[in-house]
C-alpha positions as CSV (number, residue, x, y, z in Angstrom):
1,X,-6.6,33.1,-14.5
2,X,-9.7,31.4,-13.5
3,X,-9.7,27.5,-13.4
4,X,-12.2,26.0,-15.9
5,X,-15.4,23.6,-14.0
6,X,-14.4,20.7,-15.5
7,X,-10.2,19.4,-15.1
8,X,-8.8,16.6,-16.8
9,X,-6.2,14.7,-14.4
10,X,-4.1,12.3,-15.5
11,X,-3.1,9.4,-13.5
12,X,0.0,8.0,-13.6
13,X,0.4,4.7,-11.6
14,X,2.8,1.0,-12.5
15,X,-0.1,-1.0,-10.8
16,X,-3.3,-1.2,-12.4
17,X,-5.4,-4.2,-12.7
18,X,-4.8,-7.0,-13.4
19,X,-1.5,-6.0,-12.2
20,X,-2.5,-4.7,-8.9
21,X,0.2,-5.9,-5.7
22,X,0.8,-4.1,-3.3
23,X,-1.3,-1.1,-1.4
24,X,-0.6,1.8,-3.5
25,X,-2.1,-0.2,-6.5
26,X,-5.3,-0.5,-4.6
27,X,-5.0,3.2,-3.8
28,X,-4.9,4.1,-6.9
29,X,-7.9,1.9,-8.3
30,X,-10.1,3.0,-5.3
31,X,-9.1,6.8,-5.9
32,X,-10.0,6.5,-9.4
33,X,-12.8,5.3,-8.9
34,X,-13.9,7.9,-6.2
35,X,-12.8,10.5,-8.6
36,X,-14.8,9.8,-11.5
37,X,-18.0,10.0,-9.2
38,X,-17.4,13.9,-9.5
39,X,-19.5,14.7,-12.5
40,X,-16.2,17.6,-13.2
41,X,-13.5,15.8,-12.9
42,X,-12.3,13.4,-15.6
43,X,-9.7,11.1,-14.9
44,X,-7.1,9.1,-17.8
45,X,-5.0,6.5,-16.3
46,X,-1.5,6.1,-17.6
47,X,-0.2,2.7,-16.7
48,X,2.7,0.3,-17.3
49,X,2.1,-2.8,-18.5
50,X,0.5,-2.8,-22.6
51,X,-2.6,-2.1,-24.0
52,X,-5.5,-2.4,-21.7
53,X,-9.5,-2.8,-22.3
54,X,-10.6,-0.6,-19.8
55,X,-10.3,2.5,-20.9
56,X,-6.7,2.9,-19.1
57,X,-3.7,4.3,-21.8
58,X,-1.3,0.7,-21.2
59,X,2.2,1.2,-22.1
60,X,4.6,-1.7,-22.8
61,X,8.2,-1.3,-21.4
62,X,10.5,-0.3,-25.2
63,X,11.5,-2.9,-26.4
64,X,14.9,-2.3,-26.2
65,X,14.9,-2.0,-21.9
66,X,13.0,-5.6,-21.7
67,X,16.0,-6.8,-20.4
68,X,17.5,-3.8,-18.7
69,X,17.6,-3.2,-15.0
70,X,14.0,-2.9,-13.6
71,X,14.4,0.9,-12.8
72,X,16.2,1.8,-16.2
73,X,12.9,0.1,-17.5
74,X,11.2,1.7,-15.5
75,X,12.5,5.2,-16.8
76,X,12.4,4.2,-20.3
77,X,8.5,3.6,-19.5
78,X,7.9,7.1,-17.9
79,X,9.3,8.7,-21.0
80,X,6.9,7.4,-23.2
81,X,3.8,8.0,-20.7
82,X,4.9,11.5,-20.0
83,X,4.9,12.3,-24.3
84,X,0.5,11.5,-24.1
85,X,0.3,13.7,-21.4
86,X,-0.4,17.2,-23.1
87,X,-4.1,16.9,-22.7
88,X,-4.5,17.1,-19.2
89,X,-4.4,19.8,-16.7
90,X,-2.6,18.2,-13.8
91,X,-0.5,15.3,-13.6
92,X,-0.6,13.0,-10.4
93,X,1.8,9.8,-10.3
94,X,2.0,7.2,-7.8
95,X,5.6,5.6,-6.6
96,X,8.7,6.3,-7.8
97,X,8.3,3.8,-11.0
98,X,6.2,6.6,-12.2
99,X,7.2,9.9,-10.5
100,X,9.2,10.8,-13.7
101,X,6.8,10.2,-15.8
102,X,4.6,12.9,-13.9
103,X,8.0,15.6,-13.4
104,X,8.8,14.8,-17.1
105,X,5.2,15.5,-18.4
106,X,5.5,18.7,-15.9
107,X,8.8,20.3,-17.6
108,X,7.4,19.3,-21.5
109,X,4.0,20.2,-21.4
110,X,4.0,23.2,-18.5
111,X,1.3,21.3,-16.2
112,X,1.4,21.0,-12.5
113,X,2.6,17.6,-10.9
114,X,1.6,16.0,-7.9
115,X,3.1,13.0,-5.9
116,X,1.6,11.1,-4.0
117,X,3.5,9.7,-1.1
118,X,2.9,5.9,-0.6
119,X,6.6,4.8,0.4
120,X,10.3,6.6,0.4
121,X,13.2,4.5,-1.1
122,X,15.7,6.3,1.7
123,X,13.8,4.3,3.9
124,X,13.8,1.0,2.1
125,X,17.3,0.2,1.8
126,X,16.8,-3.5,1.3
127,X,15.3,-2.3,-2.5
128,X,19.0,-2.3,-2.8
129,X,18.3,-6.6,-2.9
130,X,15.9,-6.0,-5.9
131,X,17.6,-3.5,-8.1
132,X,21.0,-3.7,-7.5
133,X,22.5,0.0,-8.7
134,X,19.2,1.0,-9.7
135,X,18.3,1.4,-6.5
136,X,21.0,4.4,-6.7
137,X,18.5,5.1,-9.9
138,X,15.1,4.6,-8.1
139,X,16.3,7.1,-5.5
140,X,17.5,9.5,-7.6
141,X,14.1,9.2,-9.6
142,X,11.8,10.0,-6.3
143,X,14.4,12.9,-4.9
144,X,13.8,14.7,-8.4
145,X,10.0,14.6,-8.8
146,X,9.3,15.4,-4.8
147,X,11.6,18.1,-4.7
148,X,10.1,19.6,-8.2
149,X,6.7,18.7,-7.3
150,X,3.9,21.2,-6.9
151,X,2.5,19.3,-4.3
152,X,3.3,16.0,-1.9
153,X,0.6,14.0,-1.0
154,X,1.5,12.3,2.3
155,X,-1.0,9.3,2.9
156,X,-0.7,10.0,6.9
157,X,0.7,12.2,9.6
158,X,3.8,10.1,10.0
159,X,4.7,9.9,6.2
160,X,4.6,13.7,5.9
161,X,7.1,13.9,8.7
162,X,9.2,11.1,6.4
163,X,8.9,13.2,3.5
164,X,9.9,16.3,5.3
165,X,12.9,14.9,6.9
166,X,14.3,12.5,3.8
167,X,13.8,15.8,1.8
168,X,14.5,18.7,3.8
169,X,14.6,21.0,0.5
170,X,10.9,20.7,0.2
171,X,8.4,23.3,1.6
172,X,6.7,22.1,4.1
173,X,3.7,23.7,3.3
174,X,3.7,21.6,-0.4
175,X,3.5,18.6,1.8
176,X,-0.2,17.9,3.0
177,X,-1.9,14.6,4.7
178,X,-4.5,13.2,3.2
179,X,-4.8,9.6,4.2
180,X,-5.7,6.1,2.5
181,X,-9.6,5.3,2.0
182,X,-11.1,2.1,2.2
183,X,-14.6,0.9,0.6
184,X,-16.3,-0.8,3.4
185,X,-18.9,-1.7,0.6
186,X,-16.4,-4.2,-0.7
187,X,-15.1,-4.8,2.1
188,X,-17.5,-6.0,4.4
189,X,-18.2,-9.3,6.6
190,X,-18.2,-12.4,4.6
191,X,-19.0,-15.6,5.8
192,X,-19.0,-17.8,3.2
193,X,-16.7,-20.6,3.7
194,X,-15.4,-22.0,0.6
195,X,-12.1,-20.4,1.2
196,X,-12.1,-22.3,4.3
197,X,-12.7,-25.7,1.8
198,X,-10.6,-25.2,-0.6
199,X,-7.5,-24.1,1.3
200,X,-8.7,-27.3,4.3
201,X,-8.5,-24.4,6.6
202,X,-10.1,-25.3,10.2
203,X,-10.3,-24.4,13.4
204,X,-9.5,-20.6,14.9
205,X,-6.6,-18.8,13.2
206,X,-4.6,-15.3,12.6
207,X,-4.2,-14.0,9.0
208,X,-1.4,-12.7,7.1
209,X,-1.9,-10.6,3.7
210,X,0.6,-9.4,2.0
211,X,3.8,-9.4,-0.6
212,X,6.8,-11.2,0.8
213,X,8.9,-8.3,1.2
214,X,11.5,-7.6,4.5
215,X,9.0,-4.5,4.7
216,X,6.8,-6.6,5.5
217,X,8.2,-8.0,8.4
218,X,6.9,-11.8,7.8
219,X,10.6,-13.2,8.6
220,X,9.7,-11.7,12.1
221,X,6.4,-13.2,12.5
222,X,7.0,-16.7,11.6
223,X,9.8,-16.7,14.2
224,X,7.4,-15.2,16.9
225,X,4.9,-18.2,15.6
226,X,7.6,-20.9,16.8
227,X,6.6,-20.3,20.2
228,X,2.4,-19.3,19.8
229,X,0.7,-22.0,21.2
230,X,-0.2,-24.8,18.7
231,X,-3.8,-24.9,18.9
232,X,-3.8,-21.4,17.1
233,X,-4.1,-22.1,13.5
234,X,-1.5,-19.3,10.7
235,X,-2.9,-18.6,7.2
236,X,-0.4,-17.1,4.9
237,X,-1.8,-15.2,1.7
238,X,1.9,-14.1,1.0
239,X,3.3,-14.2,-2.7
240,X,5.5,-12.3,-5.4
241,X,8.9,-12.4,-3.2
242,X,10.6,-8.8,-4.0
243,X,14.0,-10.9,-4.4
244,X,15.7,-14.8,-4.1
245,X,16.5,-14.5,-0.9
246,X,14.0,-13.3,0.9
247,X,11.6,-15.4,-1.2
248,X,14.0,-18.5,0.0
249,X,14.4,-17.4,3.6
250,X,10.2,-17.1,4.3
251,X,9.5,-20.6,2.5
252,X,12.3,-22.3,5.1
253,X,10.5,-20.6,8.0
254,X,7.4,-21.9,6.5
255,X,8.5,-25.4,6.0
256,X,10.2,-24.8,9.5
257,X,6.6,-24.6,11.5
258,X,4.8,-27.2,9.0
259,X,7.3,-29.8,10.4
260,X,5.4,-29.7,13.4
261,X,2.0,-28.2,13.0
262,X,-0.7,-29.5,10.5
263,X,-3.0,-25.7,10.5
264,X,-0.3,-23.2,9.3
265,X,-1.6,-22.6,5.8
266,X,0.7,-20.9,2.8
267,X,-1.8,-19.2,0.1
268,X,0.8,-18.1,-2.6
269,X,-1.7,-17.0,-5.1
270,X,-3.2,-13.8,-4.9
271,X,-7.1,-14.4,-3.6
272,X,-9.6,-12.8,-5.8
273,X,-11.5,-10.0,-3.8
274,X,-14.4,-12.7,-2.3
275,X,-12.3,-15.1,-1.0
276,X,-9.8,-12.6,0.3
277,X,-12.6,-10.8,2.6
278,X,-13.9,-14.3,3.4
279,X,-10.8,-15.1,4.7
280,X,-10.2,-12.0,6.3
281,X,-13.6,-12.4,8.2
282,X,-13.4,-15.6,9.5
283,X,-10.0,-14.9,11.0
284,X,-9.8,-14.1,14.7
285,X,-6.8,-11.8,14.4
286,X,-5.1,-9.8,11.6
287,X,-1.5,-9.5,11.1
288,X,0.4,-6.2,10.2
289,X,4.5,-7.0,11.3
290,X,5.7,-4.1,9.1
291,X,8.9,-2.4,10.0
292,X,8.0,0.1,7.7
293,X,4.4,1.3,6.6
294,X,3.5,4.7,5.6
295,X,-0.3,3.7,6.4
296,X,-0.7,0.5,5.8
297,X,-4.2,0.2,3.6
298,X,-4.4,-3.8,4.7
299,X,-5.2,-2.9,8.0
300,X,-7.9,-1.0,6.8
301,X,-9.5,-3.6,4.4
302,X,-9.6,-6.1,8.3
303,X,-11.0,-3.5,9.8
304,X,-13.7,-3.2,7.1
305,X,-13.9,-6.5,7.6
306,X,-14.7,-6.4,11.4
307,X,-11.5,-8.2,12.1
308,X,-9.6,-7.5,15.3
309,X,-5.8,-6.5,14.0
310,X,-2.4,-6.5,15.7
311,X,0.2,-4.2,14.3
312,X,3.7,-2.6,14.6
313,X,3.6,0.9,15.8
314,X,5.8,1.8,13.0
315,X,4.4,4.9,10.3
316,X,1.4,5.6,9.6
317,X,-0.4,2.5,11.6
318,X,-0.9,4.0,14.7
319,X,-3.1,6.6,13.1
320,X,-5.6,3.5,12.1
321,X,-5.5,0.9,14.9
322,X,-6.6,2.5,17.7
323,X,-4.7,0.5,20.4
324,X,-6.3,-1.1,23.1
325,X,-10.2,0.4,20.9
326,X,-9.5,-1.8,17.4
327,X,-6.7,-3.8,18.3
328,X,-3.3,-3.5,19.3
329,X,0.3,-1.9,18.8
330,X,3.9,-3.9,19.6
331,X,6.7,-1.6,19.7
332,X,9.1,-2.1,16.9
333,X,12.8,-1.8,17.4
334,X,15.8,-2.2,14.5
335,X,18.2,-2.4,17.5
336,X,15.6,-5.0,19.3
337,X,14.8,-7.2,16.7
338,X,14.2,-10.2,19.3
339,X,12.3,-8.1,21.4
340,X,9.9,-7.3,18.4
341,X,9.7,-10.6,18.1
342,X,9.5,-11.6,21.8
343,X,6.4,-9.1,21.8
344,X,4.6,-10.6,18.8
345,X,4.3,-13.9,20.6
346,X,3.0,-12.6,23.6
347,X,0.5,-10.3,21.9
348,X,-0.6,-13.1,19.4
349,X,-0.8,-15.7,22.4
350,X,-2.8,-13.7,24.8
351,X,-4.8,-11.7,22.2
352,X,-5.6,-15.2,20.3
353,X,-6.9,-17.3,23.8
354,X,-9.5,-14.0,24.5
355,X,-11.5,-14.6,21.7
356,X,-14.7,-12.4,23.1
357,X,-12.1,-9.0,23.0
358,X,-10.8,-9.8,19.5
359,X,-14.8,-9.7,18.8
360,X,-14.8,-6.4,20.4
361,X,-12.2,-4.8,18.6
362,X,-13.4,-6.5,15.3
363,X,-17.1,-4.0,15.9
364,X,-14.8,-1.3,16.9
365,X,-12.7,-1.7,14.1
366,X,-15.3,-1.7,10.6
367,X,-17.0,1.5,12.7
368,X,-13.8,3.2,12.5
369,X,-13.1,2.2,9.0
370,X,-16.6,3.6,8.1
371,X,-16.4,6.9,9.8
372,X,-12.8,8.0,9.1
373,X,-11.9,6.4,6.1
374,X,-14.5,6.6,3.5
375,X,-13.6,7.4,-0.1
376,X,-15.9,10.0,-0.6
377,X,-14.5,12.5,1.7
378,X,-10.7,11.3,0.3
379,X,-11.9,12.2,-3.1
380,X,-12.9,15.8,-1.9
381,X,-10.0,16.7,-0.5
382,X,-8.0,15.7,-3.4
383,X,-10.0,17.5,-5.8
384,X,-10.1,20.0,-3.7
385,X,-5.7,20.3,-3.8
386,X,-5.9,19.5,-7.9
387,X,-7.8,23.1,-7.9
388,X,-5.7,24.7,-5.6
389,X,-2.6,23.3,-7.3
390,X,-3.4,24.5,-10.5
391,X,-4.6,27.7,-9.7
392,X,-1.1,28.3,-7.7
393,X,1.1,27.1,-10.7
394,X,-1.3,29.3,-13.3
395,X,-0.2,32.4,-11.1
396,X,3.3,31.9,-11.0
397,X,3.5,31.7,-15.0
């Protein structure tokens, strides 16, 4: 069978704006929109969340799972999206909220799926916080699609080697890297300083972006901040707590340092996309604490911004900060937690008072994120596995 010029993909995602949180979200958004610059590919969103005005197909949760337990919503969801799927010629979802959309849409309508790799519940057990047995659910949900997928995509080196080890059924040859992009039109240096205003930020600082998650690692970091000099100013964009006590145990650490230091700044709204890179920009030093991160597409969007970034050497980080060229790696330990944090205030302390190498590393970094990480040549290769993958699964019918 030859494949057609032209394929229709449809994307299955739970993000999709407005609704857009976390990384894969803006993953998904950006890879969209790299994709429909091919002039034969045409791409149809499938999202959760009701009717949109884009042009995305918006699906509201049934009715009768509003109340149910966020996975079993989440399920109920996927079997509505995977009934519109018939049209398309390969289904790609993103996260397990809508992997079974994409292995459901595969079994019904005899189309290829692909996954694409952005996190693994096995490795998140703390999602057992969130959804209670459904985490039991949400695992079950990922193991089934990436073990019946056509094809894993594995956003960097160190998530394929996840993948392969959580799932040792899979072929290892159905599991290929093809890491994050980041628009480095979009995000680029901004000076503007109305953020600065609004928010009464002043003097030199370090940033934090991100959802309040034990992923996340900010627990650690505002410990590590207790001893950080106090003439180094801490912004906080941090919001949408994954559960009560996390939420409850970062807003006492925050309260904690704000006892005793006037420039540690809590942004718990999401920043619209100029004041984010403004902030981002003006910021000496970027903040990634993760204990787990597949790639970590924040990094990325600092980097773009010419802002020097710190990081855990956890995942898929170490494959974008070069350490010691765009910033720099501590050494993250689940059977060291004080020595994480022990090595986060030294880093930030000493990285913080040489200003002239966190402008070094800032250059270094938005070169990097220009040459290796443009969406163009991310688009490509995915196109390039969609007609691969489809060819493969047309031969073995």
């Amino acid at each position: 069978m030859t494949i057609p010029e032209s394929i229709r993909v449809g994307i299955v995602t739970k993000e999709w704006p407005p609704a857009v949180y976390g990384g894969a979200g803006v993953h998904v958004v950006q890879l969209t929109e790299a994709l429909r610059t091919s002039s034969n590919v045409t791409v149809d969103v499938h999202c959760f969340g009701g009717a949109r005005t884009d042009g995305a197909f918006g699906y509201e949760t049934p009715a009768e799972f509003k109340e149910a337990n966020p996975a079993i919503a989440a399920l109920a969801t996927d079997l509505a999206i995977a009934d519109q799927l018939s049209s398309v010629d390969l289904v790609h979802s993103h996260t397990w909220y809508a992997n079974m959309a994409g292995h459901s849409a595969s079994l019904l309508h005899g189309i290829p799926h692909i996954v694409s790799a952005h996190s693994l519940e096995p490795l998140r057990p703390w999602k057992a916080e969130q959804l209670g047995g459904g985490y039991k659910i949400s695992s079950w949900a990922e193991k089934t699609a990436y073990e019946s997928a056509a094809a894993v995509i594995a956003v960097s080196d160190g998530m394929r080697a996840d993948v392969l080890k959580a799932y040792p059924k899979i072929e290892p040859s159905k599991v290929v890297t093809i890491r994050n992009g980041v628009d480095t039109e979009k995000f680029t240096p901004n000076t503007d300083t109305a953020v600065l205003k609004e928010f009464g930020i002043t003097g030199r600082y370090a940033i934090f972006v991100g959802r309040i998650t034990r992923q996340k690692g900010l627990a650690h970091l505002l410990r590590a901040w207790r001893n950080v000099p106090e003439d180094f100013g801490l912004v906080l964009a941090a919001g949408s707590p994954d559960e009560p006590g996390i939420g409850a145990e970062v807003a006492d650490l925050i309260a904690e340092l704000q006892k005793t230091r006037k420039n540690i700044w809590w942004i718990k709204e999401m920043l619209p996309h100029e004041k984010l890179t403004a902030a981002l920009t003006h910021a000496d030093l970027f903040l990634c604490p993760s204990v787990y991160e597949p790639l970590g597409i924040v990094n990325l969007e600092a980097m773009a911004c010419q802002t020097a970034v710190l990081a855990s050497r956890v995942g898929g980080i170490p494959e974008v900060v070069d350490h010691g060229v765009t910033g720099e790696l501590v050494d993250y330990s689940e059977g060291d937690i004080s020595g994480f944090e022990e090595s986060l205030t030294s880093s930030i302390t000493r990285l913080m008072s040489q200003p002239e190498l966190l402008t070094q590393y800032g250059i270094a970094g938005r070169k990097r994120a220009i040459a290796e990480f443009g969406w163009e040549a991310v688009a490509a290769r995915t196109i390039e596995l969609y007609r691969f993958v489809i060819q493969s699964f047309a031969n073995q019918r």
